[in-house]
C-alpha positions as CSV (number, residue, x, y, z in Angstrom):
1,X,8.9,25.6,-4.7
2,X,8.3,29.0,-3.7
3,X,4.7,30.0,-1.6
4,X,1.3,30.0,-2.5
5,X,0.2,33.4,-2.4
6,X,-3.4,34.5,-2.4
7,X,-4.3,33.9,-6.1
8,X,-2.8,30.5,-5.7
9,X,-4.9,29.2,-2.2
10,X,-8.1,30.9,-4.4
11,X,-7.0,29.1,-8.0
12,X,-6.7,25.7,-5.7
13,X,-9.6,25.7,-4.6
14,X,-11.5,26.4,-7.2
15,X,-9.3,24.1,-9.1
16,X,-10.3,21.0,-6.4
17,X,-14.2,21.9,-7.1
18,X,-13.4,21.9,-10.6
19,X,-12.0,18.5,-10.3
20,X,-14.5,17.2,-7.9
21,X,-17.4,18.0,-9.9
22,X,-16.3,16.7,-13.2
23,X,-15.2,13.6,-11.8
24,X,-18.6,13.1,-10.1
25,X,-20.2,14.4,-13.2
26,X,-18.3,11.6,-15.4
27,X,-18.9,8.8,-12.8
28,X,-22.4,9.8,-12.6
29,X,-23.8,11.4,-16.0
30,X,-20.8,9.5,-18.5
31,X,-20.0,13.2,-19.7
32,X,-19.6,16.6,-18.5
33,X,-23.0,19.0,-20.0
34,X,-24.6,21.9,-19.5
35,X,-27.3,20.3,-18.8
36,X,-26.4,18.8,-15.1
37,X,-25.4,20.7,-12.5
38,X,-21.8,19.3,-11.9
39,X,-21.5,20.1,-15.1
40,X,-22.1,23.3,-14.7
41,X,-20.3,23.8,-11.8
42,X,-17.5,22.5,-13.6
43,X,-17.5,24.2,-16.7
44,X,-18.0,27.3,-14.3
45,X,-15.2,26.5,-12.1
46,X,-12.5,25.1,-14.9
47,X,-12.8,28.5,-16.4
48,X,-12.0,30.3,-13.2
49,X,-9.1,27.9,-12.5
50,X,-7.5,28.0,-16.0
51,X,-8.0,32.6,-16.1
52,X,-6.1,32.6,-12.8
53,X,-3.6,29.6,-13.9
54,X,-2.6,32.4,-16.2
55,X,-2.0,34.9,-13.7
56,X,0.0,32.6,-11.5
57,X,3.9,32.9,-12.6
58,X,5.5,31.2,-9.9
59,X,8.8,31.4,-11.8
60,X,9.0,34.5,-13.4
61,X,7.5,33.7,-17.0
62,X,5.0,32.0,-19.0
63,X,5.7,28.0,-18.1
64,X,3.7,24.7,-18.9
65,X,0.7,25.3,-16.9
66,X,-0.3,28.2,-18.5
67,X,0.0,26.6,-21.8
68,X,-2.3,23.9,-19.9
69,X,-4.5,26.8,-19.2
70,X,-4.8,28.0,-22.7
71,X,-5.6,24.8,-23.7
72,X,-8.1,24.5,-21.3
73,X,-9.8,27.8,-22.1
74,X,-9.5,26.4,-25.8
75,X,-11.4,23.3,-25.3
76,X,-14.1,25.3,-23.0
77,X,-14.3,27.3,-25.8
78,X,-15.0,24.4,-28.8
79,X,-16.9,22.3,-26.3
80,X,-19.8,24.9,-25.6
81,X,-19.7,26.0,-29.1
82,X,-20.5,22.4,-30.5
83,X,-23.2,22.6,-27.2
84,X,-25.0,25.6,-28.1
85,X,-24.7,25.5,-32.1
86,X,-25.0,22.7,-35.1
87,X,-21.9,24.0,-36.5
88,X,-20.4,20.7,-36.2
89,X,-23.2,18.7,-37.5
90,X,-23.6,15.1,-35.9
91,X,-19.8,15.7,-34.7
92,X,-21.3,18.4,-31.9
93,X,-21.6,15.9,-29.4
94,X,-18.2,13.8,-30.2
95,X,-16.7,17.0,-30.1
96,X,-18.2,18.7,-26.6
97,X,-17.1,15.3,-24.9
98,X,-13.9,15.4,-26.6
99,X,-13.0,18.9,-25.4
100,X,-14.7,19.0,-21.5
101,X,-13.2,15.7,-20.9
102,X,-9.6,16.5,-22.3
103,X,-9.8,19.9,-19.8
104,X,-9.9,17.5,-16.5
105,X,-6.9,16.0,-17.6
106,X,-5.4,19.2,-18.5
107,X,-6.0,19.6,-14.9
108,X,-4.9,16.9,-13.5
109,X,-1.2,17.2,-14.8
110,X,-0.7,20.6,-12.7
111,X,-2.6,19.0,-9.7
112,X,-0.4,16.0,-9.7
113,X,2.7,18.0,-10.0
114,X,1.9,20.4,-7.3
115,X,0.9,18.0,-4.9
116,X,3.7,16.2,-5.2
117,X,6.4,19.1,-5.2
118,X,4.4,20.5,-2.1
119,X,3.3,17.3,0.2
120,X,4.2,17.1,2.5
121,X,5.7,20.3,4.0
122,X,9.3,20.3,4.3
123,X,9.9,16.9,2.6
124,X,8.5,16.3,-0.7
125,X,7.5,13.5,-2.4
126,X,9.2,14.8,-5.4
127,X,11.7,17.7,-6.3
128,X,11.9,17.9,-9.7
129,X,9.7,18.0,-12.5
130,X,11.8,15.1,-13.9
131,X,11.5,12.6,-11.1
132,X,10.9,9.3,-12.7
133,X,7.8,9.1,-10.4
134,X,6.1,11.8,-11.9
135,X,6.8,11.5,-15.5
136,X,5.2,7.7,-14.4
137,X,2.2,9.6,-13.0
138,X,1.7,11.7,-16.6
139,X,1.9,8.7,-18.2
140,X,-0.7,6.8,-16.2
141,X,-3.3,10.2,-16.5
142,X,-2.8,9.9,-20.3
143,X,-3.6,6.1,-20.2
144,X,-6.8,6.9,-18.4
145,X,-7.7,9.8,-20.0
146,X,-7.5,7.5,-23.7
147,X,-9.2,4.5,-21.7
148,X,-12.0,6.8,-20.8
149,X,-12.4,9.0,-23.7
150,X,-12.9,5.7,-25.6
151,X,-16.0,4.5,-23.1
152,X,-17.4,8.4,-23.1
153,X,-17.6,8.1,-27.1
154,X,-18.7,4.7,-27.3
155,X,-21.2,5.1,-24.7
156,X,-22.3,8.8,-26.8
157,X,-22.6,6.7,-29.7
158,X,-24.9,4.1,-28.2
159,X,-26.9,7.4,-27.4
């Protein structure tokens, strides 16, 4: 894979407080709002991470991850509109947890496959986007990303 330059060091590291503070935000608050400050911190960071995903182009064109990022900016986008308006009627809340939820894993998948196409230095864990081990590790994010969408909206329902 070829270096990280200096947008890549700063998206990472945004990208792992991102991460960080929506998983502690979903362990602690069962959904990611504007109304805790992880969540804000990770509404604020997820944005930053998904507009410089989009000026990362490691391999000379638009690729996966900046579909992801698209995505992401997509679901920021319909999450705090169902926060901030009733245009979605009883669905707002369905819909905010829905969308902010959906963006960690769409951060996850990048994550996953950089650390694993990086780590360790020199050697590895994986060298190809098609290694058995990662496609195993997509399919295990999906799994917990359906698992935990379905306790988020359950628990929002028992709201």
């Amino acid at each position: 894979m070829p270096e990280i330059t200096a947008t890549g060091w700063f998206h990472t590291a945004v990208g792992i407080i991102a991460i960080l503070s929506g998983a502690y935000s979903l362990w602690t608050y069962r959904e990611i709002t504007l109304e805790s400050k992880p969540g804000q911190v990770y509404l604020a960071t997820t944005l930053v991470t998904a507009a410089t995903a989009l000026a990362i182009y490691q391999f000379g064109s638009f690729g996966v991850a900046h579909g992801l990022a698209v995505l992401t900016l997509a679901a920021l986008l319909v999450g705090y509109v169902a926060s901030i308006t009733t245009l979605f009627g009883d669905w707002s809340r369905y819909l905010r947890a829905v969308s902010w939820t959906s963006t960690l894993f769409f951060h996850s998948l990048p994550a996953v496959t950089d650390a694993l196409m990086r780590l360790p230095v020199g050697s590895p864990v994986v060298t190809s986007i098609n290694d058995p081990l990662l496609v195993n590790c997509y399919r295990v994010l999906m799994v917990v990303l359906v698992i935990g969408l379905t306790a988020q909206l359950r628990w929002v329902r028992g709201q």
